[in-house]
SERO-4910 file (N, C-alpha, C, O; in steps of 0.05 Angstrom, whole numbers):
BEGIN
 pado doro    nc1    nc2    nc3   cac1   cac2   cac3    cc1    cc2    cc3    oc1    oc2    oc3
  Unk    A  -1417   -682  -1226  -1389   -682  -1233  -1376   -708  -1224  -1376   -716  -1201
  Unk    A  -1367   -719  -1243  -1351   -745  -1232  -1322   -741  -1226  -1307   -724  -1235
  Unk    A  -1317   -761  -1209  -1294   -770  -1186  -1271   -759  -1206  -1261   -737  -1204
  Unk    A  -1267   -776  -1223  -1249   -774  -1248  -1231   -736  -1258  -1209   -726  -1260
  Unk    A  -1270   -727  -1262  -1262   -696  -1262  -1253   -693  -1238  -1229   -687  -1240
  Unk    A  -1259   -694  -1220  -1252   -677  -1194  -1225   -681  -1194  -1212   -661  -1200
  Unk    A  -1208   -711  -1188  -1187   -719  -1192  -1163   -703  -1212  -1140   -695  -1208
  Unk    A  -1181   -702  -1233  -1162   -686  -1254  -1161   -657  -1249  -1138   -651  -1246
  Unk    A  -1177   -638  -1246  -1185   -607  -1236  -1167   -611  -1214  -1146   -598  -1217
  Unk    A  -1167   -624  -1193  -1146   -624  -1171  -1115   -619  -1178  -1101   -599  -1175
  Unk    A  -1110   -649  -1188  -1090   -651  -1205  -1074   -624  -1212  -1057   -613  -1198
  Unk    A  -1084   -617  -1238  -1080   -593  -1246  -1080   -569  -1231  -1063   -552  -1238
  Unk    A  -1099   -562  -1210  -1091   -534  -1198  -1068   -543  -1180  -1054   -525  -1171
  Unk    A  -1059   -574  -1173  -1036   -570  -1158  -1012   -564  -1168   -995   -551  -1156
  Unk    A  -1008   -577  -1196   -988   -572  -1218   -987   -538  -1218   -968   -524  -1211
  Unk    A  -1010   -531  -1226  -1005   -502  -1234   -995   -481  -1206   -985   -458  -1206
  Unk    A  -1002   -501  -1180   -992   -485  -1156   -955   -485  -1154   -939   -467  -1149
  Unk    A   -954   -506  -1158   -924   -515  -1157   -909   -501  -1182   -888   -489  -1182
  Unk    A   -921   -505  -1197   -915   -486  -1222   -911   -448  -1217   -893   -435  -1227
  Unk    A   -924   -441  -1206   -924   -416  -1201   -899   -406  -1171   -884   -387  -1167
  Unk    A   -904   -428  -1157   -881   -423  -1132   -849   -429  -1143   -829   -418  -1133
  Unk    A   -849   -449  -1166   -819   -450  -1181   -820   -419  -1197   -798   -409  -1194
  Unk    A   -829   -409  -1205   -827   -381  -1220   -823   -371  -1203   -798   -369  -1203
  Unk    A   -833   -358  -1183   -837   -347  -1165   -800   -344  -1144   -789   -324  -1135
  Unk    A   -790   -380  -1144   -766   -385  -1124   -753   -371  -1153   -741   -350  -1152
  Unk    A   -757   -381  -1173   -732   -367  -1199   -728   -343  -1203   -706   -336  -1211
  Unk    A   -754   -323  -1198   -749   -297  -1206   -734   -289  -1183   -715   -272  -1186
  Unk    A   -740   -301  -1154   -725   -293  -1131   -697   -286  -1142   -686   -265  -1149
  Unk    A   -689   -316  -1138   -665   -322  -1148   -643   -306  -1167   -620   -301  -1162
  Unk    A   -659   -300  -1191   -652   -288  -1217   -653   -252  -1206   -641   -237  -1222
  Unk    A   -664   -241  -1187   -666   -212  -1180   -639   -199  -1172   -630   -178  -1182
  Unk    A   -629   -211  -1157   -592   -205  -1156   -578   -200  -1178   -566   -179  -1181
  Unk    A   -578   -217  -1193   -563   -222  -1222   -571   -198  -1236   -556   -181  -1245
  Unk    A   -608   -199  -1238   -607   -175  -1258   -602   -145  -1243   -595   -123  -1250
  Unk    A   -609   -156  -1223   -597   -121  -1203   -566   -114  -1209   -557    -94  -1218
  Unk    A   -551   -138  -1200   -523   -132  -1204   -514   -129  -1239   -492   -118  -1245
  Unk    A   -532   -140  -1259   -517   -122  -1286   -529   -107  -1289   -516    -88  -1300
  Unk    A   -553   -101  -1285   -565    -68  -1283   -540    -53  -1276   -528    -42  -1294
  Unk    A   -532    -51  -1251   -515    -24  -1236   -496    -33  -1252   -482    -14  -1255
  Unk    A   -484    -55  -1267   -458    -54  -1271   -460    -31  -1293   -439    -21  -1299
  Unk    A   -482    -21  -1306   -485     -8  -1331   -481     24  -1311   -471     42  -1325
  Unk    A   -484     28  -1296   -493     56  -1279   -460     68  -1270   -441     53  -1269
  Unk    A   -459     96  -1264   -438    114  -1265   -436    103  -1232   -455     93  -1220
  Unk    A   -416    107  -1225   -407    103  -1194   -422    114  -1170   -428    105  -1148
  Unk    A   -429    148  -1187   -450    158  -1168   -486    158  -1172   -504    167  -1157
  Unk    A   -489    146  -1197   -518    129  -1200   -515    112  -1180   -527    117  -1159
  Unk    A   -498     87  -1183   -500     62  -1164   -495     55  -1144   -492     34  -1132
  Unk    A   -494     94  -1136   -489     88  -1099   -514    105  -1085   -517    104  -1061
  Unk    A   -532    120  -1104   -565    128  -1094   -581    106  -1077   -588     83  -1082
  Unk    A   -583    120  -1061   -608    113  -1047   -634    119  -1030   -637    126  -1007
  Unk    A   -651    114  -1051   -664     87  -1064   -646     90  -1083   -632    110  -1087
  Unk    A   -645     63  -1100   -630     64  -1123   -648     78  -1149   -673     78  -1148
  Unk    A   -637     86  -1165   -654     99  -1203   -647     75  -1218   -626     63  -1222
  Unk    A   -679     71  -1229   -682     54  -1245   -675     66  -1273   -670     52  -1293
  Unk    A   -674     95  -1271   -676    112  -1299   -657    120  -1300   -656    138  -1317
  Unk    A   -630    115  -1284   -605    130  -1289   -594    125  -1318   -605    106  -1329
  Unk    A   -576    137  -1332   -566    143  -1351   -541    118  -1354   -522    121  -1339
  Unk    A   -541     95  -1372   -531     75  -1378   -502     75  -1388   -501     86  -1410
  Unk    A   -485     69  -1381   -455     76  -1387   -428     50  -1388   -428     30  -1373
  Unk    A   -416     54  -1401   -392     30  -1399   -364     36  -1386   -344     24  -1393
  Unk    A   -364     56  -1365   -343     65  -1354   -333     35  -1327   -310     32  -1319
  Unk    A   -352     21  -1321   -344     -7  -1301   -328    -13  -1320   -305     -5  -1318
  Unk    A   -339    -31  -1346   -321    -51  -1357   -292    -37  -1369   -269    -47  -1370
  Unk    A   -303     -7  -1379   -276     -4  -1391   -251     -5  -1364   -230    -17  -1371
  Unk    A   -251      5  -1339   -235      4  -1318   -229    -33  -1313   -208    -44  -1312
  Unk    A   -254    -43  -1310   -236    -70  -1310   -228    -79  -1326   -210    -94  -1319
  Unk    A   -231    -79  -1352   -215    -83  -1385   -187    -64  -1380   -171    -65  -1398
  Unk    A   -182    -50  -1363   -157    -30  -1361   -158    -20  -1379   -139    -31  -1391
  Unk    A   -167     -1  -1397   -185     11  -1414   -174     46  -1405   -170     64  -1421
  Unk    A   -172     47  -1383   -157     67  -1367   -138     66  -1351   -133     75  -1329
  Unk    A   -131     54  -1364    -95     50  -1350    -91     37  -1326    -72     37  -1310
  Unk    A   -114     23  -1325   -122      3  -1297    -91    -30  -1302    -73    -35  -1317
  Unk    A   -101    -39  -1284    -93    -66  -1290   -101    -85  -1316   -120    -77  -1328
  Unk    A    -94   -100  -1323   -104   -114  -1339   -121   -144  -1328   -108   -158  -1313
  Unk    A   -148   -152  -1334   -153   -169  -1323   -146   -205  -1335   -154   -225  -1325
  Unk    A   -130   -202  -1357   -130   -222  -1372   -117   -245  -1360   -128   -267  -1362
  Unk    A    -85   -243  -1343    -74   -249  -1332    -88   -270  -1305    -80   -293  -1301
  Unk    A   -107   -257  -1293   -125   -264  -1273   -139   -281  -1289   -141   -305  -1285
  Unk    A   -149   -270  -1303   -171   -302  -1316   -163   -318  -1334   -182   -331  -1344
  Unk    A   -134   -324  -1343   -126   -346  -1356   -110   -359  -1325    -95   -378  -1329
  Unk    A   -110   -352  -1302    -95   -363  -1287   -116   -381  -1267   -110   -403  -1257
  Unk    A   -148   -367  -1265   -163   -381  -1258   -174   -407  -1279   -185   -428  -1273
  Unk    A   -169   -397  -1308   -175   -420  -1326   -159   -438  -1323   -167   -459  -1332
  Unk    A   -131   -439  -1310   -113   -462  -1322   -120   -476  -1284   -132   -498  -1283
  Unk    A   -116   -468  -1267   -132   -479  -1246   -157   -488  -1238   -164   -504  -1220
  Unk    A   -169   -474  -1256   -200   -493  -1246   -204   -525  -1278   -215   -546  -1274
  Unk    A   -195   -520  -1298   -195   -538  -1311   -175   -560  -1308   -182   -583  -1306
  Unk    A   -144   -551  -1309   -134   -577  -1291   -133   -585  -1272   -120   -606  -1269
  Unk    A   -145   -573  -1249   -154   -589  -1229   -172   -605  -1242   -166   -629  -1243
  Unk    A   -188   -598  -1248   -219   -614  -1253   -207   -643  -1265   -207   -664  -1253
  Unk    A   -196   -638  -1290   -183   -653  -1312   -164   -683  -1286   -162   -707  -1289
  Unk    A   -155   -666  -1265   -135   -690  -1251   -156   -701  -1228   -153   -723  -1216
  Unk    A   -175   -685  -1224   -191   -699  -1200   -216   -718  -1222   -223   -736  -1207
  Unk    A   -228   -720  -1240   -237   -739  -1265   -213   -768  -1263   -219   -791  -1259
  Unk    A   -196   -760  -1266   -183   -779  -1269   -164   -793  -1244   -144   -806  -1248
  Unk    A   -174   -790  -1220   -172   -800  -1201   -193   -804  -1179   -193   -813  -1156
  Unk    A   -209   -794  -1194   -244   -803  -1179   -248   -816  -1194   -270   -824  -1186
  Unk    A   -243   -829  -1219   -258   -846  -1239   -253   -877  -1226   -272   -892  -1220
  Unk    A   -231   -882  -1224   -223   -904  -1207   -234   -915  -1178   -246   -935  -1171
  Unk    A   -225   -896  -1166   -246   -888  -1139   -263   -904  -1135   -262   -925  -1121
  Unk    A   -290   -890  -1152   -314   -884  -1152   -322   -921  -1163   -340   -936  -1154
  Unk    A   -305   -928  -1182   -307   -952  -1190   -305   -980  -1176   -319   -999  -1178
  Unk    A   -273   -974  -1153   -271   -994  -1136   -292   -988  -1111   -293  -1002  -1091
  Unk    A   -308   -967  -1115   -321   -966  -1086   -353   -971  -1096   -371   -967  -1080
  Unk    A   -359   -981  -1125   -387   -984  -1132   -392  -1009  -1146   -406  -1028  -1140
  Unk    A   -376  -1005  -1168   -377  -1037  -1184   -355  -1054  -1173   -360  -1078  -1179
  Unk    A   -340  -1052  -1163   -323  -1072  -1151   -314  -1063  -1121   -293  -1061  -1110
  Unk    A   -339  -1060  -1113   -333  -1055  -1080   -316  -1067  -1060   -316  -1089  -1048
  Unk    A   -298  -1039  -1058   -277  -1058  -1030   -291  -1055  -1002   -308  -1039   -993
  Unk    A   -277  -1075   -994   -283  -1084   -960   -284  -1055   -947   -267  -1037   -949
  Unk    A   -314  -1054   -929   -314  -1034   -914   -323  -1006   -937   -324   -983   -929
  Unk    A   -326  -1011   -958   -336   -986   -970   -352   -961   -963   -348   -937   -968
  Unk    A   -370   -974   -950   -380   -946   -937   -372   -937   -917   -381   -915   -909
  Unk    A   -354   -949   -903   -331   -925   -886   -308   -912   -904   -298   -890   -897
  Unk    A   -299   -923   -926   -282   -909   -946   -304   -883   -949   -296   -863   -938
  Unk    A   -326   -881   -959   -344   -862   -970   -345   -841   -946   -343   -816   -948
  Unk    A   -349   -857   -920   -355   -827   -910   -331   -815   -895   -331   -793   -884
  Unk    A   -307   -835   -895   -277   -828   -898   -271   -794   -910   -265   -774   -898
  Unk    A   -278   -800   -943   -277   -773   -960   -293   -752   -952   -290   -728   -958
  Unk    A   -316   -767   -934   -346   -742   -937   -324   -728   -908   -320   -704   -909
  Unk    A   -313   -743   -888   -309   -729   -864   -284   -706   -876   -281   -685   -863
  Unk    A   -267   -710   -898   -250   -693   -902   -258   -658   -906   -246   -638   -898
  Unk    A   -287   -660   -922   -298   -640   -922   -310   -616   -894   -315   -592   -895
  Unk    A   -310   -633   -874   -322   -627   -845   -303   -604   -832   -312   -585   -818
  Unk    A   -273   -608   -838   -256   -590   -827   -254   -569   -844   -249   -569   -868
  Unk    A   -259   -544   -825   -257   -516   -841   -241   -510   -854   -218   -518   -849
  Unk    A   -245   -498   -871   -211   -494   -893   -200   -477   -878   -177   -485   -879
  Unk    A   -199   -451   -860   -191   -434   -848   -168   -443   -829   -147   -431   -823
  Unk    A   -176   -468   -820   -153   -492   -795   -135   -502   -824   -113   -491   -821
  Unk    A   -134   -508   -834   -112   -514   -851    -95   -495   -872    -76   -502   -886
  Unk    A   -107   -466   -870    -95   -447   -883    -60   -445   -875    -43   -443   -892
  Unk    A    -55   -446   -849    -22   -437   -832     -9   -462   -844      4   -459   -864
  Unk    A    -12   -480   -837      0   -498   -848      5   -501   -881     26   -510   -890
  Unk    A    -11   -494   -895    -11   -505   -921     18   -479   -919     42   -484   -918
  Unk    A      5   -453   -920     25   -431   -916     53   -438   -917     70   -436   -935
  Unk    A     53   -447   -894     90   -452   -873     98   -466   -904    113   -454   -920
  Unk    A     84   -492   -912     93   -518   -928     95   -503   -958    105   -517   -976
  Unk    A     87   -478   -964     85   -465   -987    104   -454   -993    119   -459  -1011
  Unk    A    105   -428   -972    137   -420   -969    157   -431   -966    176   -420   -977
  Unk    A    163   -458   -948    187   -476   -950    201   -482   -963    226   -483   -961
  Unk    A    183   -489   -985    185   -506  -1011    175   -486  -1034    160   -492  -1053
  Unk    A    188   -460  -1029    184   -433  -1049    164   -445  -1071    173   -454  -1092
  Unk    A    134   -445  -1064    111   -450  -1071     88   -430  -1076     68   -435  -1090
  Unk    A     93   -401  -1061     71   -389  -1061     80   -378  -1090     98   -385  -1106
  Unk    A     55   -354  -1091     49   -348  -1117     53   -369  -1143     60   -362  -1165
  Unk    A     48   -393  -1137     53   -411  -1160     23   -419  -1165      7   -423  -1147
  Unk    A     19   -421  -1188     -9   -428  -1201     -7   -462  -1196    -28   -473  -1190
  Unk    A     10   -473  -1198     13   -507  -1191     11   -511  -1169     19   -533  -1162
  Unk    A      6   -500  -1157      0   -501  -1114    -28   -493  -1109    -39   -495  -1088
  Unk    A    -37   -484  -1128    -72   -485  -1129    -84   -500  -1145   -107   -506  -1140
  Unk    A    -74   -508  -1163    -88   -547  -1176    -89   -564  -1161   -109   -577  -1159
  Unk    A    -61   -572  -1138    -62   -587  -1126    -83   -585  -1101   -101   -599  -1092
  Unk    A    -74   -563  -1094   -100   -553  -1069   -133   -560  -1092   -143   -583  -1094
  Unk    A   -142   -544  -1101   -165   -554  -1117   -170   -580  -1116   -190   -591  -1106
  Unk    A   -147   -592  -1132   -141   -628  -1140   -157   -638  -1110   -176   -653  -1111
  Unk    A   -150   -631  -1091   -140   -643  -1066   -174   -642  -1058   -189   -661  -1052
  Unk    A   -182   -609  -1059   -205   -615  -1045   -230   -617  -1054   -248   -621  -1038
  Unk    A   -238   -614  -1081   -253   -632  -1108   -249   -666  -1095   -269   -679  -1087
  Unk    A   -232   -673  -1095   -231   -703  -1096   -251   -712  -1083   -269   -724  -1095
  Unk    A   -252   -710  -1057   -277   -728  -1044   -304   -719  -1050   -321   -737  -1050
  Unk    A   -311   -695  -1055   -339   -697  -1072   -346   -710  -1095   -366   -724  -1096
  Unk    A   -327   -705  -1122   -323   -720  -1135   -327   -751  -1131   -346   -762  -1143
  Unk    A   -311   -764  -1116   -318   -799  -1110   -339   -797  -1101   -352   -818  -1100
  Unk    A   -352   -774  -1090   -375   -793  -1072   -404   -785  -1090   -426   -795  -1088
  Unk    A   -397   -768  -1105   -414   -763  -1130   -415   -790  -1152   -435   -804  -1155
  Unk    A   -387   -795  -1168   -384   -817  -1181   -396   -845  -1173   -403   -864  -1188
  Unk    A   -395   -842  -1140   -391   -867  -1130   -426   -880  -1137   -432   -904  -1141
  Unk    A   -444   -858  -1136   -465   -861  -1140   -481   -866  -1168   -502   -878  -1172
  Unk    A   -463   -851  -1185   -469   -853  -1211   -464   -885  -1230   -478   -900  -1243
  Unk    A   -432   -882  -1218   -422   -910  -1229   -447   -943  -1212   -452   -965  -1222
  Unk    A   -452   -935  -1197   -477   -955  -1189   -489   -970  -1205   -492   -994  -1208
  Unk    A   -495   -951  -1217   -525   -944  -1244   -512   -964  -1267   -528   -978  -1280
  Unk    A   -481   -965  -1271   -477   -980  -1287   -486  -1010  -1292   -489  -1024  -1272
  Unk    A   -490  -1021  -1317   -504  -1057  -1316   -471  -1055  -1304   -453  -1039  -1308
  Unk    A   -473  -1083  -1285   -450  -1097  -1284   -440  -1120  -1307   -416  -1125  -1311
  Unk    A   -461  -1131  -1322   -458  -1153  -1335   -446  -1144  -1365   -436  -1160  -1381
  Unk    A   -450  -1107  -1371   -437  -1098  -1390   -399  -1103  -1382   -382  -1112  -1398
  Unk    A   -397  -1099  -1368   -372  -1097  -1351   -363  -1124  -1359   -344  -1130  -1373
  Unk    A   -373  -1133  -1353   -367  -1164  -1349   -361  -1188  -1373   -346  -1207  -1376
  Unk    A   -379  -1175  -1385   -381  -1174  -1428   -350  -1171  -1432   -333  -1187  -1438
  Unk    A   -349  -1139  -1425   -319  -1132  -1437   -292  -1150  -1417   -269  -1154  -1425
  Unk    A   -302  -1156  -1398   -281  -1174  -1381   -269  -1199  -1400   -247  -1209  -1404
  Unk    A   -299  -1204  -1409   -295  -1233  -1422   -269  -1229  -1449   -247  -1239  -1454
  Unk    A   -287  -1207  -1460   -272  -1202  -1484   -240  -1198  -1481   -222  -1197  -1498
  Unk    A   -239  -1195  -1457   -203  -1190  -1462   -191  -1159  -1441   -169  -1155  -1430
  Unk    A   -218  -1140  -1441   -213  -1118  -1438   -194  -1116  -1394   -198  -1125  -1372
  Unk    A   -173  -1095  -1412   -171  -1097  -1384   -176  -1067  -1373   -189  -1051  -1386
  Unk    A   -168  -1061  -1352   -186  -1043  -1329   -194  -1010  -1344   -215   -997  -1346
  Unk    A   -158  -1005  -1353   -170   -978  -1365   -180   -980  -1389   -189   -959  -1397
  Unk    A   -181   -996  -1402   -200   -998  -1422   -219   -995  -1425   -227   -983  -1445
  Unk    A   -236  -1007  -1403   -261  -1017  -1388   -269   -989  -1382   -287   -979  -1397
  Unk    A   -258   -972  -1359   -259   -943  -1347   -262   -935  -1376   -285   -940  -1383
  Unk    A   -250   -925  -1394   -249   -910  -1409   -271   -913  -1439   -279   -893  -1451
  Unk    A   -276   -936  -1444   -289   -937  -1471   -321   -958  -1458   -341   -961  -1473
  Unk    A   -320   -967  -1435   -348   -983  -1421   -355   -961  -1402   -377   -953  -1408
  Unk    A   -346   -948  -1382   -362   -943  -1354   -353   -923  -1361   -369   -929  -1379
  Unk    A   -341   -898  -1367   -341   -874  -1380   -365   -870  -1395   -382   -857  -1383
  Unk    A   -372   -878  -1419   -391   -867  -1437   -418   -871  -1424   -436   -854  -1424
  Unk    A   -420   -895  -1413   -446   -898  -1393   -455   -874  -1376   -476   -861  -1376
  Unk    A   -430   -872  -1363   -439   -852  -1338   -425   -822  -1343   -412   -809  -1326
  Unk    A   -429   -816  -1364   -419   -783  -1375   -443   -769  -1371   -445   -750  -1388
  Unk    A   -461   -771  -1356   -480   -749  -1356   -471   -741  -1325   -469   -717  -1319
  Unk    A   -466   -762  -1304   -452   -758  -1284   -431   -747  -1281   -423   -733  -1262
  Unk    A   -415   -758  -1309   -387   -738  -1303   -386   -713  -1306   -374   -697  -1293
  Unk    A   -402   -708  -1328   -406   -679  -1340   -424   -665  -1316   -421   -640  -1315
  Unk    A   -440   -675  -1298   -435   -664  -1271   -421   -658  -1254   -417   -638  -1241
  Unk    A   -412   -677  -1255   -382   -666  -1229   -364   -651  -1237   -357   -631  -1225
  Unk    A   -353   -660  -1261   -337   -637  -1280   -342   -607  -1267   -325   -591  -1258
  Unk    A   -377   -606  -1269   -384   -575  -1269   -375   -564  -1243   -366   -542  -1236
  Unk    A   -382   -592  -1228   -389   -572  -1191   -354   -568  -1199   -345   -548  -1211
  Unk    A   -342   -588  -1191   -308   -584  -1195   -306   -557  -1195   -303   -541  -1176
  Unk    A   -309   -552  -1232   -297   -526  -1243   -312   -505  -1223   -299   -489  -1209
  Unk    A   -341   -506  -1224   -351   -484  -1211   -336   -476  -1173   -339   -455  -1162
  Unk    A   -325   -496  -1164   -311   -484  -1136   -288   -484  -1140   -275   -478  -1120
  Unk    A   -270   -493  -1168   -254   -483  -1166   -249   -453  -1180   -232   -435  -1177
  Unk    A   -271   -457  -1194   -268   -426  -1203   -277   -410  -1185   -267   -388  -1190
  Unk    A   -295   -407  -1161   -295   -387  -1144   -288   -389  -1124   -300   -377  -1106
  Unk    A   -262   -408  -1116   -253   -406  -1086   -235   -383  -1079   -216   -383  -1094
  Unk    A   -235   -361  -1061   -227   -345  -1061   -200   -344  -1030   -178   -333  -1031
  Unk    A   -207   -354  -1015   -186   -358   -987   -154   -365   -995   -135   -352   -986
  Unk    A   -150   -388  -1011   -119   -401  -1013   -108   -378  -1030    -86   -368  -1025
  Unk    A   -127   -368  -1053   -120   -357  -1080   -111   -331  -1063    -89   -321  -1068
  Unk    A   -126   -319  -1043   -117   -295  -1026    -89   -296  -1013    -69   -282  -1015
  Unk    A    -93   -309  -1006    -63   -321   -978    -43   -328   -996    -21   -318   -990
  Unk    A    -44   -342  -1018    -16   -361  -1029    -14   -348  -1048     10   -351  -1055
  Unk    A    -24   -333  -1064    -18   -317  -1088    -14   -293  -1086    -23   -282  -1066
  Unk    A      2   -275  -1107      6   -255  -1110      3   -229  -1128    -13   -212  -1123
  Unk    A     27   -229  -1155     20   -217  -1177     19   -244  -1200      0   -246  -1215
  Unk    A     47   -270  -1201     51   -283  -1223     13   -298  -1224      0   -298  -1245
  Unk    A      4   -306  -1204    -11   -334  -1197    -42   -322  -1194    -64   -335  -1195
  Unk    A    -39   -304  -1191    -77   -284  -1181    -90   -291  -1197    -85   -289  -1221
  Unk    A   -112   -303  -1186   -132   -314  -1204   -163   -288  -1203   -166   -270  -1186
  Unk    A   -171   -291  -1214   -197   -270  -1221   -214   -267  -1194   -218   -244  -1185
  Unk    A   -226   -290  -1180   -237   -276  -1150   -212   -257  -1141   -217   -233  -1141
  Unk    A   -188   -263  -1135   -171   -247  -1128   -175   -214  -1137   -181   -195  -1122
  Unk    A   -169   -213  -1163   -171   -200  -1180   -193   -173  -1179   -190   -149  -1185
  Unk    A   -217   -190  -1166   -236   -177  -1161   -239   -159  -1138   -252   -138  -1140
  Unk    A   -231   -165  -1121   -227   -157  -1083   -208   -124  -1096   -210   -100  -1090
  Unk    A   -192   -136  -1114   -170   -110  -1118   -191    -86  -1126   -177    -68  -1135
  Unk    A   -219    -77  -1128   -239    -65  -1129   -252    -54  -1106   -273    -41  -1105
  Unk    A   -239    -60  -1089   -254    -56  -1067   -243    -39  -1043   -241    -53  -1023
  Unk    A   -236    -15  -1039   -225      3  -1028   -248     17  -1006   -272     13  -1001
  Unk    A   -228     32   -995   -231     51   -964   -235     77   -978   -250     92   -966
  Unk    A   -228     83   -993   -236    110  -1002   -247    109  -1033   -235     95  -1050
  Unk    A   -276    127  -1041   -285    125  -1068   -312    106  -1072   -325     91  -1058
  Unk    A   -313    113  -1092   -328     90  -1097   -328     70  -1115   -314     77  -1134
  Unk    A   -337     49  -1116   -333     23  -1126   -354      4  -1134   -347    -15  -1149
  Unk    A   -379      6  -1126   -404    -11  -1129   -402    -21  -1165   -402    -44  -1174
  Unk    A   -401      3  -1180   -402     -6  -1208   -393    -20  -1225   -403    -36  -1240
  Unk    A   -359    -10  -1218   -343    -35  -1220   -336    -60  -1205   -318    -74  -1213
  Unk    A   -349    -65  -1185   -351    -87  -1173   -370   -105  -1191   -365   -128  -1199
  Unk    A   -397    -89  -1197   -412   -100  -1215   -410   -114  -1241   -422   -134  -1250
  Unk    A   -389    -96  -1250   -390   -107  -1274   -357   -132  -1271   -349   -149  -1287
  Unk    A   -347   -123  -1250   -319   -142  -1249   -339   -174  -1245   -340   -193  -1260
  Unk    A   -351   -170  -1224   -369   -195  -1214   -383   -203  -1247   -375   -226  -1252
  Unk    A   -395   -195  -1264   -411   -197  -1280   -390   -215  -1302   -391   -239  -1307
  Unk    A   -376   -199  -1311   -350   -221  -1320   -343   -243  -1311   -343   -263  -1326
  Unk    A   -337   -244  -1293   -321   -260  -1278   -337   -294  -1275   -329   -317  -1274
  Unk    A   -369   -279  -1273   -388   -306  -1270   -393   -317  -1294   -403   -339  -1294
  Unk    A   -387   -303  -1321   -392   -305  -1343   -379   -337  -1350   -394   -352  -1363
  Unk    A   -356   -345  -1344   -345   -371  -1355   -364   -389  -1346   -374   -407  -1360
  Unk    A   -369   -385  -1317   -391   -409  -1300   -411   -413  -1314   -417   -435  -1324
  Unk    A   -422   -395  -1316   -457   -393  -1334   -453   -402  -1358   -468   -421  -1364
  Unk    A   -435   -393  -1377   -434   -411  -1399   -426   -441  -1395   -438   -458  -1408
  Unk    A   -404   -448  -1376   -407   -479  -1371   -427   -495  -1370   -430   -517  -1381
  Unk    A   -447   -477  -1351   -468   -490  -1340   -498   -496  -1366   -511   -517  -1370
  Unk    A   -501   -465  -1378   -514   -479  -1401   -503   -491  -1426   -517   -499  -1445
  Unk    A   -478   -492  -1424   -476   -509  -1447   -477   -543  -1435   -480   -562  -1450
  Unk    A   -474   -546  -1409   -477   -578  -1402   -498   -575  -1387   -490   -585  -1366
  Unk    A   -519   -568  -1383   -551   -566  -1374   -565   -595  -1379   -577   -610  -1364
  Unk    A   -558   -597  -1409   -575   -621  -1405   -565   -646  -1398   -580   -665  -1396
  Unk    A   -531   -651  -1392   -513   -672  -1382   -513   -666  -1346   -507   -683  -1329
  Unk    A   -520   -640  -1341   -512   -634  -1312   -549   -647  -1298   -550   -661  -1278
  Unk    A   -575   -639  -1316   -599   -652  -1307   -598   -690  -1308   -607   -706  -1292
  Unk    A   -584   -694  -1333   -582   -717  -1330   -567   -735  -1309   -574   -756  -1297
  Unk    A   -545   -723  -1308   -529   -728  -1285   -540   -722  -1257   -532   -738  -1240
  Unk    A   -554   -705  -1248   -558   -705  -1216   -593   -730  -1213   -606   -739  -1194
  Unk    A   -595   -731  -1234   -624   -754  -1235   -619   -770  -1235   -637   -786  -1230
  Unk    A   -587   -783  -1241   -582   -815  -1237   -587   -828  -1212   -576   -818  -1192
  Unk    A   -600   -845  -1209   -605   -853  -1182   -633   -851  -1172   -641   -866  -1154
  Unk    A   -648   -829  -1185   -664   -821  -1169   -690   -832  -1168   -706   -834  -1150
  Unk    A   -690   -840  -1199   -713   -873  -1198   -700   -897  -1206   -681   -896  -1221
  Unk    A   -710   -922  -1195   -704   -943  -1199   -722   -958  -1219   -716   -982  -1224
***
C-alpha cells in the first residue's frame, strides 16, 4: 500500500470523525427545541409526567391560550412591541456603527485600539449595576413603560459589539476602491453607502442578526421599565409562569412562538450571516 493511500484513508476517516462529532454536537443542540415543541403539543397534565409520554395524545390547547383563544390576553401587542424595538434599534445602531467601524479600520484614528477595547470594556459591567439608575432617570423623565426607552437602551448596548464586529469586517475592504471613489468626487456618505456598504453586507447582515437577536430576547430592562403600553414578548412570556397550576405547555408553546421571528431571521440570512462571521478568517 502506498504512502499516498495511507495519506488519503487517513484523511478521510478523520473527515468522517469530525463529521460525525458535528452531528452528534447538532443533534445535542437541536434536542431541547424538539423536546420543547413536542410538549408544547401535550395537555398540561401530559407535560408535567414523569418520566415524560412520548405517546401522549397531541392537542392545541398551549397555543390557543396564548393566541387568547380563551379569553386570555392577547399576545399581539407584545410582539409588535418587541418588533418595533429590536428592529429600530438594530436599524440606529447600523447606522452609527457604520461610521465607527470605518474611522477605526479604513481611516484609523490615533490610538485605535484603545478606542476598540474602550467599547469592548463597556460590555464588562453587569447590566444588573446599571438597572437603579437607568430606573430613577426613567421615571424622572416619565419614561417608563415607553417602547422609545428600550431602542435607546438596545441602541446603546448593540453599539459596541456592533463596532467591534464592523471594525473587523470593514478591514477586508480594498482601500484603493475607496480611494477610486475619493478621486471621483465621492464624498464620505456616499462612499459609506454605495462603496463600503455593498462590500461588506455579508458583515452587516451579521451584525444586523446578533443586534436583532439580543434585542429580541433581552428580558431584565423590558421587566423593570415596562408595563402594559410597552411589554414586549419575553415579558409577555414570564406572564405564564405562576405559583399555582400548571404551566409547562404553555410555556412551550409561548417560548416556541416567540423564537419563531429569530429562526426565520436567521435562515433567511444564513448564507450572509456564514459569509459574514468568515471575513477575516483567511487571508
Amino acid at each position: 500500500m502506498s504512502s499516498t493511500t495511507v495519506r488519503t484513508g487517513g484523511r478521510f476517516r478523520g473527515g468522517a470523525g469530525l463529521g460525525l462529532v458535528a452531528w452528534l454536537a447538532g443533534i445535542v443542540f437541536f434536542l431541547p427545541i424538539a423536546w420543547m415543541a413536542l410538549t408544547s403539543f401535550h395537555s398540561e397534565t401530559d407535560a408535567a409526567t414523569n418520566p415524560p409520554s412520548f405517546t401522549a395524545a397531541l392537542t392545541l390547547d398551549g397555543y390557543r391560550e396564548f393566541f387568547g383563544a380563551d379569553g386570555g390576553a392577547s399576545p399581539w401587542p407584545a410582539l409588535i412591541n418587541s418588533a418595533v424595538a429590536s428592529i429600530v434599534s438594530t436599524l440606529f445602531v447600523l447606522v452609527l456603527a457604520l461610521p465607527a467601524a470605518y474611522a477605526l479600520s479604513i481611516r484609523p484614528v490615533k490610538k485605535w485600539t484603545d478606542v476598540l477595547f474602550f467599547f469592548l470594556s463597556t460590555k464588562m459591567l453587569p447590566v444588573v449595576a446599571g438597572l437603579l439608575p437607568i430606573y430613577l432617570f426613567a421615571k424622572n423623565t416619565d419614561m417608563l413603560d415607553n417602547i422609545w426607552l428600550l431602542v435607546i437602551l438596545y441602541t446603546s448596548m448593540n453599539l459596541p459589539i456592533a463596532v467591534w464586529m464592523m471594525q473587523s469586517f470593514l478591514a477586508e475592504v480594498p482601500v484603493a476602491i475607496i480611494e477610486a471613489a475619493r478621486v471621483d468626487g465621492a464624498k464620505l456618505p456616499t462612499i459609506l453607502a454605495r462603496v463600503v456598504a455593498p462590500i461588506a453586507l455579508p458583515g452587516i447582515a451579521a451584525t444586523s442578526l446578533i443586534c436583532f437577536i439580543f434585542s429580541w430576547n433581552e428580558l431584565l430592562f423590558a421587566r423593570v421599565l415596562t408595563g402594559v403600553v410597552a411589554e414586549t414578548a419575553p415579558v409577555f412570556l414570564t406572564g405564564f409562569i405562576t405559583s399555582q397550576g400548571l404551566f409547562l405547555a404553555k410555556v412551550c408553546a409561548a417560548s416556541l412562538v416567540i423564537s419563531l421571528p429569530v429562526l426565520a431571521a436567521g435562515f433567511a440570512a444564513q448564507d450572509k450571516l456564514v459569509q459574514g462571521l468568515s471575513l477575516g478568517a483567511v487571508k
